[in-house]
C-alpha positions as CSV (number, residue, x, y, z in Angstrom):
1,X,-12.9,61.7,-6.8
2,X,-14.9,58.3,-7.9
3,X,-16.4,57.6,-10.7
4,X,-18.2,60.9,-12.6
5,X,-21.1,59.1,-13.4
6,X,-22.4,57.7,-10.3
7,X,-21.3,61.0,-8.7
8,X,-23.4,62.9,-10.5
9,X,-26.3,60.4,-10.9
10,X,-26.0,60.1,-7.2
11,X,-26.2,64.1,-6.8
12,X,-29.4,63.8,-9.4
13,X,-30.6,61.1,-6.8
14,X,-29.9,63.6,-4.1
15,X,-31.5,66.7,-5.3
16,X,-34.9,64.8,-6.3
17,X,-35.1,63.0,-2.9
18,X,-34.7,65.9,-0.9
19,X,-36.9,68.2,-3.0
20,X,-39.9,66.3,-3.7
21,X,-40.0,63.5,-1.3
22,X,-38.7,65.1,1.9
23,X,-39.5,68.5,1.4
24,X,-35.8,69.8,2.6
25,X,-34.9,73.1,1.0
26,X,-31.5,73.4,2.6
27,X,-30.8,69.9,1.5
28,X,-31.8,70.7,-2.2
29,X,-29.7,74.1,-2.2
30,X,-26.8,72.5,-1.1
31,X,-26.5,70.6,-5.3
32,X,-26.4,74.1,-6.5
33,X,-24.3,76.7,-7.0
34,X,-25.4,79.6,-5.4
35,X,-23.7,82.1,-7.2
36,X,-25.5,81.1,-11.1
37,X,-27.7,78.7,-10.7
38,X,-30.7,79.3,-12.6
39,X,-34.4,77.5,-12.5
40,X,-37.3,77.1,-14.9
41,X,-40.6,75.2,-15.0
42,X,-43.5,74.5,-17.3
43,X,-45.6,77.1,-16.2
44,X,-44.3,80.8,-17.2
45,X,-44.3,82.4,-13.9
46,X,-41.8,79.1,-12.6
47,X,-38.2,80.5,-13.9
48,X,-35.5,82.0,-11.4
49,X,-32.5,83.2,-12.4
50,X,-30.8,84.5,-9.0
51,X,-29.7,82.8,-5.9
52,X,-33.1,85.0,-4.2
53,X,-35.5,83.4,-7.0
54,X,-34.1,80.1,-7.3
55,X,-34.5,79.6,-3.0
56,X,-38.2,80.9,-3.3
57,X,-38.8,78.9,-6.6
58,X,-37.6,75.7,-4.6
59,X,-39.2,76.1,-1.1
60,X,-42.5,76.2,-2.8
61,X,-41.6,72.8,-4.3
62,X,-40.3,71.3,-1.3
63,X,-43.6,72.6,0.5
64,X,-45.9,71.4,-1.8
65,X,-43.8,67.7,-1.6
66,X,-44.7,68.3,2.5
67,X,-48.2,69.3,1.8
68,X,-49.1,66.4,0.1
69,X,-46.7,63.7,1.8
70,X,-45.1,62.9,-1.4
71,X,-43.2,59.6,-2.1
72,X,-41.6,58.7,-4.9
73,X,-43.2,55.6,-7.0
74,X,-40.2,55.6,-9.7
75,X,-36.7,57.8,-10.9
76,X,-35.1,57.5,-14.0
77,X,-31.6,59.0,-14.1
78,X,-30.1,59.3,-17.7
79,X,-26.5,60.7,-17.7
80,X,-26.6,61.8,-21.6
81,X,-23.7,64.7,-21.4
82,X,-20.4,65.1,-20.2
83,X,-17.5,66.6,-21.1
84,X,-14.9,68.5,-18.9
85,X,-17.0,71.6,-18.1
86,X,-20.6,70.5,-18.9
87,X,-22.8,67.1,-17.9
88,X,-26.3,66.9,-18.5
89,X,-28.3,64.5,-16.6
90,X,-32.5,63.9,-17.7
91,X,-34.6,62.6,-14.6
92,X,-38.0,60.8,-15.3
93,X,-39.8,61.6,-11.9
94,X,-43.1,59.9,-10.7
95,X,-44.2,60.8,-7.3
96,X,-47.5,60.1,-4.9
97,X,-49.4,62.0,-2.7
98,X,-50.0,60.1,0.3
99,X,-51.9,62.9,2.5
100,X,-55.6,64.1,1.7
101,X,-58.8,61.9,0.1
102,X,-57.1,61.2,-3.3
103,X,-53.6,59.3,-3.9
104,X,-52.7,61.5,-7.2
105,X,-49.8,60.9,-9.0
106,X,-47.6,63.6,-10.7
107,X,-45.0,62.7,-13.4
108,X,-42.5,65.4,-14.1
109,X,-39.5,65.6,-16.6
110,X,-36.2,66.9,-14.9
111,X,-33.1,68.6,-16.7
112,X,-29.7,69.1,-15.1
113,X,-27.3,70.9,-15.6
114,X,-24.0,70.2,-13.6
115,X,-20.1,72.1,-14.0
116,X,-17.1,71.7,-11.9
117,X,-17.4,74.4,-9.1
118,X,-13.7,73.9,-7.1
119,X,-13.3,70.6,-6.3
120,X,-17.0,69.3,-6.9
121,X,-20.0,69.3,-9.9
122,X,-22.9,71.5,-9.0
123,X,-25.9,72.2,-10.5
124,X,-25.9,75.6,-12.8
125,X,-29.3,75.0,-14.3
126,X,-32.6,73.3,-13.9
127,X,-35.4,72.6,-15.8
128,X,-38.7,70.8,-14.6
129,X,-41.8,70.4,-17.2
130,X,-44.5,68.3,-17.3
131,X,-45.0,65.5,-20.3
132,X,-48.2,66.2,-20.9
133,X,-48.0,69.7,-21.2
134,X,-47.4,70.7,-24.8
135,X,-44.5,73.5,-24.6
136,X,-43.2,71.8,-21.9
137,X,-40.6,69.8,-24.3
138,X,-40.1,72.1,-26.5
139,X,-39.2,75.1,-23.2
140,X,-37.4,72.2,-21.9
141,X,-35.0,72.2,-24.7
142,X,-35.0,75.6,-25.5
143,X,-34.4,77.2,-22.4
144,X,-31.8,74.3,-21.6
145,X,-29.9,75.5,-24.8
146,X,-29.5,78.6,-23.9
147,X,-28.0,78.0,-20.4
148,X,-25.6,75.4,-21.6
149,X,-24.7,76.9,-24.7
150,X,-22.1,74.3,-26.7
151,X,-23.8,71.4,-25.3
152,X,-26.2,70.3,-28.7
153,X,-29.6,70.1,-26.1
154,X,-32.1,69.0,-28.5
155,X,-29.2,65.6,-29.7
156,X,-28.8,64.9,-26.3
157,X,-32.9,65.1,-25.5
158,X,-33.6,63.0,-28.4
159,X,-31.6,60.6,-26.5
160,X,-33.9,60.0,-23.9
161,X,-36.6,57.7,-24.7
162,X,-38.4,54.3,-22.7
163,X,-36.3,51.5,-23.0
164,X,-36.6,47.8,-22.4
165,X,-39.8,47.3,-20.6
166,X,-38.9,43.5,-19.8
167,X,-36.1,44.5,-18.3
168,X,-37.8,46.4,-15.6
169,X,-40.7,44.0,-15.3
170,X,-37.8,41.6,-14.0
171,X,-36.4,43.9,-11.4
172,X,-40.2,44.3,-10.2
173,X,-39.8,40.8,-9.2
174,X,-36.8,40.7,-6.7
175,X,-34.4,43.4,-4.9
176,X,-31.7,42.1,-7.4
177,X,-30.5,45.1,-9.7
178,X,-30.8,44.1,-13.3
179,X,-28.5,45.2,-15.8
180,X,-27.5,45.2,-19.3
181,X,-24.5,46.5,-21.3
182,X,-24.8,47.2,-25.1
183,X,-21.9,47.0,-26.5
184,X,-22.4,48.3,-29.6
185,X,-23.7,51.6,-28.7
186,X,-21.6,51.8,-25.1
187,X,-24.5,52.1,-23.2
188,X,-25.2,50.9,-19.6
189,X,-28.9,50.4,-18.0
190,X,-29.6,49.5,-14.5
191,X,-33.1,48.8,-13.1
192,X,-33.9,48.3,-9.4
193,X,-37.3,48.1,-7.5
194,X,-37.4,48.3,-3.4
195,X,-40.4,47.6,-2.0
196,X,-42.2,48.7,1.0
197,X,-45.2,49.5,2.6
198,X,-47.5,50.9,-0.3
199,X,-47.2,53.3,-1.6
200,X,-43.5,52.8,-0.8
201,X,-42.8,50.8,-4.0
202,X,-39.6,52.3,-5.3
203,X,-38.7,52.0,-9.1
204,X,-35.2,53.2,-10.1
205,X,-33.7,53.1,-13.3
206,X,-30.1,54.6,-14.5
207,X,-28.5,55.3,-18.1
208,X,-25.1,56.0,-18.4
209,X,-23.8,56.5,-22.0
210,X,-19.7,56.4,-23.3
211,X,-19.4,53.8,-20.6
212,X,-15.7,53.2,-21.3
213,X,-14.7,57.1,-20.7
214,X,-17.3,58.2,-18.2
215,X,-17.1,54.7,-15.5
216,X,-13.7,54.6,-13.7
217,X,-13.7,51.4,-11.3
218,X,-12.0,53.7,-9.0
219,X,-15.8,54.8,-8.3
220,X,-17.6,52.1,-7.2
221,X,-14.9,49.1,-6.9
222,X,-13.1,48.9,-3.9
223,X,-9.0,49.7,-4.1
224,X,-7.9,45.6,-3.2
225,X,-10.8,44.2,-6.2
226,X,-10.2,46.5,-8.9
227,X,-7.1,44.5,-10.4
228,X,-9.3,41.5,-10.5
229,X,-12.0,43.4,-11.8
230,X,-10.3,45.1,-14.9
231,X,-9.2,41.5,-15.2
232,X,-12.4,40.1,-15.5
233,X,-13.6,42.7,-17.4
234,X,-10.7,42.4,-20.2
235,X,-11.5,38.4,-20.3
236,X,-15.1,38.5,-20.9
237,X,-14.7,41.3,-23.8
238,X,-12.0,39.5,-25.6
239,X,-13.3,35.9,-25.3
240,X,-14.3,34.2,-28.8
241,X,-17.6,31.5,-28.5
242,X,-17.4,28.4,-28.8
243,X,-20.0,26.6,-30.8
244,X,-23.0,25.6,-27.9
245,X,-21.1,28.6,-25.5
246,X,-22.4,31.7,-26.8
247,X,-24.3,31.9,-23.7
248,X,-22.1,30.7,-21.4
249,X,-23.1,32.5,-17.6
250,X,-20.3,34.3,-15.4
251,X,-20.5,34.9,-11.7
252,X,-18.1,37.2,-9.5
253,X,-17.9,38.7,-6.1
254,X,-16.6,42.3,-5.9
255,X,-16.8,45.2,-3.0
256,X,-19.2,47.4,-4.6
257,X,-20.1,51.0,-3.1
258,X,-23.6,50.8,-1.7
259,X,-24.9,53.3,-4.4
260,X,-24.5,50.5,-6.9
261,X,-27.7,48.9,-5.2
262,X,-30.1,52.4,-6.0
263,X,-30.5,51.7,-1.8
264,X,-29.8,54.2,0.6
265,X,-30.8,52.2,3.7
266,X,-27.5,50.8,3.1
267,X,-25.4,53.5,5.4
268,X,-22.1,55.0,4.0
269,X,-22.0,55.1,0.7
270,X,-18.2,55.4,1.0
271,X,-18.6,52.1,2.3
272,X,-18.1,48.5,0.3
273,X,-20.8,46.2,0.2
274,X,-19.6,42.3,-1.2
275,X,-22.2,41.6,-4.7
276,X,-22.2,39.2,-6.7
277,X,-22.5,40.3,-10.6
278,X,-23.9,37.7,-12.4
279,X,-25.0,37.5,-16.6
280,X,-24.4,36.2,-20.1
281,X,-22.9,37.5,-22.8
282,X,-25.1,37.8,-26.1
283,X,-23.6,37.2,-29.5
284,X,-24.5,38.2,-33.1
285,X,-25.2,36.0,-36.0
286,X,-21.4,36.7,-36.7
287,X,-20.7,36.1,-33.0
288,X,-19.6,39.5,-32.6
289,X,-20.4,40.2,-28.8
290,X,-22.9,42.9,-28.7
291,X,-24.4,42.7,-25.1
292,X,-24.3,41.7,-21.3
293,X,-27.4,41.0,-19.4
294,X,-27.9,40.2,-16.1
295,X,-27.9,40.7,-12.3
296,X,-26.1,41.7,-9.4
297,X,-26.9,40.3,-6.1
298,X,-26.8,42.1,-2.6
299,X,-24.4,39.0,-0.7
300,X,-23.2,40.9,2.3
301,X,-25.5,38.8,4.6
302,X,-23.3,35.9,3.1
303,X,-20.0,37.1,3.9
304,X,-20.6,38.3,7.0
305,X,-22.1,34.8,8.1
306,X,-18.6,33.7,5.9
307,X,-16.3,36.4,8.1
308,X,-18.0,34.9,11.2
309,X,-16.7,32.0,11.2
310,X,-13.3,32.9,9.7
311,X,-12.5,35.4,12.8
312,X,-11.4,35.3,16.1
313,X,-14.2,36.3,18.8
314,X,-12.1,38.2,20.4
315,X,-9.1,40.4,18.5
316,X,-11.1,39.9,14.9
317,X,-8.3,38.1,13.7
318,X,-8.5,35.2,11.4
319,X,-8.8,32.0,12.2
320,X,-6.8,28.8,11.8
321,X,-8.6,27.0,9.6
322,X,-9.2,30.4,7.5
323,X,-5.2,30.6,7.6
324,X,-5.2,27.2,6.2
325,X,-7.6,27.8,3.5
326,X,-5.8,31.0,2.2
327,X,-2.0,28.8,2.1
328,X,-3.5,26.3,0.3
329,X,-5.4,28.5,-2.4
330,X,-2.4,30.2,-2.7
331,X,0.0,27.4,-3.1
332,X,-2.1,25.7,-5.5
333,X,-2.0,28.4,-7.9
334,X,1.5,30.6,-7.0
335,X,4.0,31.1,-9.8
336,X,7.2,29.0,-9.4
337,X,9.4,31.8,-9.2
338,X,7.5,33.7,-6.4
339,X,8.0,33.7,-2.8
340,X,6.1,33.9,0.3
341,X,6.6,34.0,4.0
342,X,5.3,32.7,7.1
343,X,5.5,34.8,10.3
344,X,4.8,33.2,13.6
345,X,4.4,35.9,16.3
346,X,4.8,34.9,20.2
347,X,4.3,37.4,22.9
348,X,7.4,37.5,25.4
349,X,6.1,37.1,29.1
350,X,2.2,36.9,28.4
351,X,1.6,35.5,31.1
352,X,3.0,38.4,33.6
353,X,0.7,40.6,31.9
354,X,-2.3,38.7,32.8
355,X,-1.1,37.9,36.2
356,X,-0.2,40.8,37.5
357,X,-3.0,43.3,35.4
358,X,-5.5,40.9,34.9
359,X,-6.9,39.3,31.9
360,X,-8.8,42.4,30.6
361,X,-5.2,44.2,29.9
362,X,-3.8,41.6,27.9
363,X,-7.0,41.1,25.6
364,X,-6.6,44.6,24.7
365,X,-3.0,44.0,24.2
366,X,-3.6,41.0,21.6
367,X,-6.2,42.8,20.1
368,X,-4.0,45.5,20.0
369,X,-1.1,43.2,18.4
370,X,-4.1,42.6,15.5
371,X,-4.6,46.6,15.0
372,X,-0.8,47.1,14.6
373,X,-0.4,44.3,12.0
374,X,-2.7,45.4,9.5
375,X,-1.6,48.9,9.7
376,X,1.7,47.5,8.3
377,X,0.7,45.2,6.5
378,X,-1.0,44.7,3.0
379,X,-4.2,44.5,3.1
380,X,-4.1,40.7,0.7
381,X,-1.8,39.7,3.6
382,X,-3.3,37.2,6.5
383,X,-3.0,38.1,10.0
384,X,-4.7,35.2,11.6
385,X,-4.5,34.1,15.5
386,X,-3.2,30.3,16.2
387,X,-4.5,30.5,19.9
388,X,-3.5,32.3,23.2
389,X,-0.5,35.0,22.7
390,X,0.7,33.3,19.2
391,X,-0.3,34.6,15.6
392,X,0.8,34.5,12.5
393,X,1.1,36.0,9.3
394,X,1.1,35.3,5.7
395,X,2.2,37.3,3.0
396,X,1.8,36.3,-0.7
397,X,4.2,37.4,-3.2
398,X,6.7,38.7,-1.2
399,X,10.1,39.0,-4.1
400,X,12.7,40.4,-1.7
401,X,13.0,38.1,1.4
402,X,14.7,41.0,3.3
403,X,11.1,42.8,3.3
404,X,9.8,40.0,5.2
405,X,12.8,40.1,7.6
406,X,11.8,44.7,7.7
407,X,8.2,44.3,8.4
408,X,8.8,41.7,11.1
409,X,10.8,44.3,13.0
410,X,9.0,46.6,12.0
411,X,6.0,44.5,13.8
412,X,8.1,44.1,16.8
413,X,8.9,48.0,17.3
414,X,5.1,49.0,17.2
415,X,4.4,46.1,19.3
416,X,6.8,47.4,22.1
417,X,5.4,50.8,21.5
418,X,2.1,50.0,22.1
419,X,3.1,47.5,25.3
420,X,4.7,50.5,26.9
421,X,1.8,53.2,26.2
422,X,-0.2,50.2,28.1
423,X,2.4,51.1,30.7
424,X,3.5,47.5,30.6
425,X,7.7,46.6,31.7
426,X,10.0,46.5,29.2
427,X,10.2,42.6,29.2
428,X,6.6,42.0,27.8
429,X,7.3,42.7,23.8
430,X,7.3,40.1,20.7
431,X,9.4,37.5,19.3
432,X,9.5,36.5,15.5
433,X,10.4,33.3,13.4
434,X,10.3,33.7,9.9
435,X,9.6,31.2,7.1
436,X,10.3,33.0,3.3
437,X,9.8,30.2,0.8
438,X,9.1,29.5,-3.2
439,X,8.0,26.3,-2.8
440,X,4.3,24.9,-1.6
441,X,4.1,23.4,1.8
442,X,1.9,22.0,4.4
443,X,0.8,24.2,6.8
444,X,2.3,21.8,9.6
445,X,6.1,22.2,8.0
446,X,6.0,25.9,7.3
447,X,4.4,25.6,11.2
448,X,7.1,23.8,12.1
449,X,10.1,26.1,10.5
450,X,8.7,29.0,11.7
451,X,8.4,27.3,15.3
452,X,12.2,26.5,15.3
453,X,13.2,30.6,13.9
454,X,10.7,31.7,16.9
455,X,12.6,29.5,19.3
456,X,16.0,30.6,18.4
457,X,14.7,34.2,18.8
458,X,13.6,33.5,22.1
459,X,16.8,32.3,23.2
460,X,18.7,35.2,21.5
461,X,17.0,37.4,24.1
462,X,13.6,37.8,22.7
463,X,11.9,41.3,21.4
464,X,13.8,39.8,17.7
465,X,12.9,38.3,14.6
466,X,14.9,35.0,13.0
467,X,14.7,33.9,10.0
468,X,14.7,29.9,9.3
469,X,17.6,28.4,7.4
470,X,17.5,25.5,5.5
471,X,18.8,22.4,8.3
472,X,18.0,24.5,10.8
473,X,16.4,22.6,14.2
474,X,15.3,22.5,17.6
475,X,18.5,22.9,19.9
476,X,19.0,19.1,21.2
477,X,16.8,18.0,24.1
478,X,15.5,21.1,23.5
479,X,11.5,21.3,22.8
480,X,9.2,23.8,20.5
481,X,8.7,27.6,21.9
482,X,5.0,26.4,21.9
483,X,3.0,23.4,22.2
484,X,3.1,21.5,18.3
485,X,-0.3,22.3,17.0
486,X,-3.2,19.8,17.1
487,X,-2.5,16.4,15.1
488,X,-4.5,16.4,12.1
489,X,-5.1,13.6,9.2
490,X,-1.8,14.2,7.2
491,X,-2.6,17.3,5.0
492,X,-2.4,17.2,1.0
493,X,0.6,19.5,-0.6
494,X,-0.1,23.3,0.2
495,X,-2.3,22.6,3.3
């Protein structure tokens, strides 16, 4: 399971959409538990405390939301409770009627209840009232008390007030999410605004209190950015000011689930979407840090444009001038100590496969070479296509050069498998050279090294890996397994 508190602010999200914007009862039952979920409202007639009730109390809301063509206009979602068996979420709800003569708009106050049911949180209890109404509040909290029972209702309401208006003034005036993180008090607040056709204007606003126990980075981070985001995280909140810094801005990119954005035209939200977080850190007159403030960017546009021209048209493998990039990067800032390797991938008798079942077969077989790397491969590891039948791949930190040696035959068995469920002879499989060093190079020498291990596997009989030796070299008046790459200006150190 993710994070708890987007879950359940993104079930809070769920239940409100589908009951008072779409109108969807079997949507909105589907947040509750059927078997003691229990419903009140601030008129005295609007309380429910069976599966029966509760249905009947809820179709009349989600035909009323139909009735009127009701569209939301803003949602406030304020995770003020949780503990192992009990969360409490509040929802500030303002909504539109876009069908008849007049465009009224009805505000209503939402309580949730939520507790584990199995695997998942439902909702056991909720509670709508109206702001203006004068018992409303007060039934709010009492009837909420009574349902929850050690959760301290009327603490946790008093919780729930307006906050920074500025703040959501400044997401009115881009899609950008605003943020800010008070330190002092562990709070987190996140404003969005979508806009649309009117009245389509969509305001969205989330608190999440006890940030450090409720938000796991396993919820919204994606698995190969969370390192660096802990990292990050742990830098910013235990760097000291300078004199003239105190406001010093920070910008990173991380893989961000889509619910992060408040916007659900952005498909699965079990998807990642790339954002760039952007803010300052604010300092006392003691220059104690007591908040962040900032923005996060949608930049998915930007690194699909970036991925473009990275890949290969054809199998979606990188590129060698993204190959390149990634060596140099790497060698530039690699520890002494650690090793990497270079593996340069030929296929044996290509060009029999393209001959003899046509050019359409052996695309799917390179493509198919791409697949079966990266399922064996980490995912920081580079599988990137040179040109024709010959890739490579670059793995960083590799401590143990035998494992580079493992996954290459590893590589070579899956390749044959795959050749031979193509129904393809026996003769068309893969051939390896392997480069495992500690020190930087240019990408034309480890080229080079892994060209001479790839030719000596080709004359051991192909369908092998060989690793390169120190001194080792092209057989004389013998000549590369492929054609030397193109010349390029002589490349700096790590190139």
């Amino acid at each position: 399971m993710g994070s708890l508190a987007f879950l359940l602010v993104d079930k809070t999200r769920g239940f409100v959409e589908a009951c008072y914007e779409r109108g969807d009862l079997d949507a909105t039952l589907a947040y509750l538990d059927p078997s003691r979920a229990t419903c009140f409202g601030y008129v005295a007639d609007l309380h429910a405390f069976n599966s029966d009730d509760v249905a009947r109390l809820l179709e009349a809301s989600c035909a009323y939301a139909r009735r009127i063509g009701s569209r939301i206009v803003s949602h406030e979602c304020h995770l003020t409770y949780r503990n192992e068996a009990c969360a409490v979420v509040l929802s500030s709800l303002r909504t539109r009627a876009t069908k008849g003569d007049a465009a009224d708009e009805y505000v209503r106050r939402l309580t949730f209840v939520y507790a584990p049911v199995g695997d998942e949180w439902l909702v056991v209890h909720v509670h709508s009232s109206a702001p203006d109404t004068p018992e409303g509040e007060a039934a709010s909290r009492g009837m909420t008390a009574r349902d929850v029972g050690a959760v301290d209702v009327d603490a946790v309401l008093s919780q729930a007030k307006i906050e920074r208006e500025r703040y959501e003034i400044v997401s009115e005036l881009s899609d950008d999410v605003i943020y800010e993180y008070d330190v002092v008090r562990d709070t987190l607040h996140l404003f969005s605004t979508r806009f649309g056709e009117n009245p389509n204007i969509r305001r969205n606003k989330v608190v999440v209190e006890h940030c450090k126990s409720t938000l796991d980075p396993s919820g919204f981070v994606h698995p190969d950015d969370r390192e660096r985001y802990v990292a990050d995280t742990c830098q910013l909140s235990q760097a000291k000011p300078e004199p003239g810094t105190e406001h010093d801005a920070y910008a990173y990119v991380y893989r961000l689930r889509p619910v992060f954005f408040f916007d659900d035209c952005k498909g699965d939200r079990d998807t990642y979407v790339h954002q760039r977080v952007l803010g300052r850190r604010i300092y006392d007159s003691e220059g104690r840090l007591v908040k962040y403030v900032g923005k996060i960017v949608d930049v998915s546009g930007e690194y699909e444009l970036l991925e473009q021209s990275s890949t290969d048209s054809l199998t979606r493998a990188y590129n060698r001038s993204y190959l390149q990039s990634r060596l140099r990067e790497y060698c530039a800032s690699k520890q002494p100590d650690v090793s990497y390797a270079c593996l340069l991938a030929d296929v044996d008798c290509f060009k029999t496969v393209n001959d003899q079942f046509g050019h359409l077969v052996g695309d799917e077989l390179l493509t198919s070479f791409v697949d079966t790397a990266r399922a064996l491969f980490r995912t920081s590891d580079v599988v990137a296509r040179l040109g024709g039948d010959e890739f490579m791949v670059f793995m960083r930190d590799v401590y143990d050069p035998r494992v580079a040696m493992e996954r290459s035959e590893a590589l070579i068995i899956a390749f044959r498998s795959a050749a031979a469920d193509r129904g393809l002879p026996h003769d068309v499989s893969l051939s390896v050279g392997v480069v495992v060093s500690q020190d930087p190079h240019p990408f034309s020498e480890l080229y080079r090294r892994a060209d001479i291990a790839l030719y000596r596997a080709k004359a051991e009989g192909k369908n092998c890996a060989v690793a390169y030796l120190e001194g080792m070299a092209y057989p004389e008046g013998g000549c590369p397994a492929k054609p030397a790459p193109p010349a390029f200006p002589p490349p700096s150190l790590g190139d």
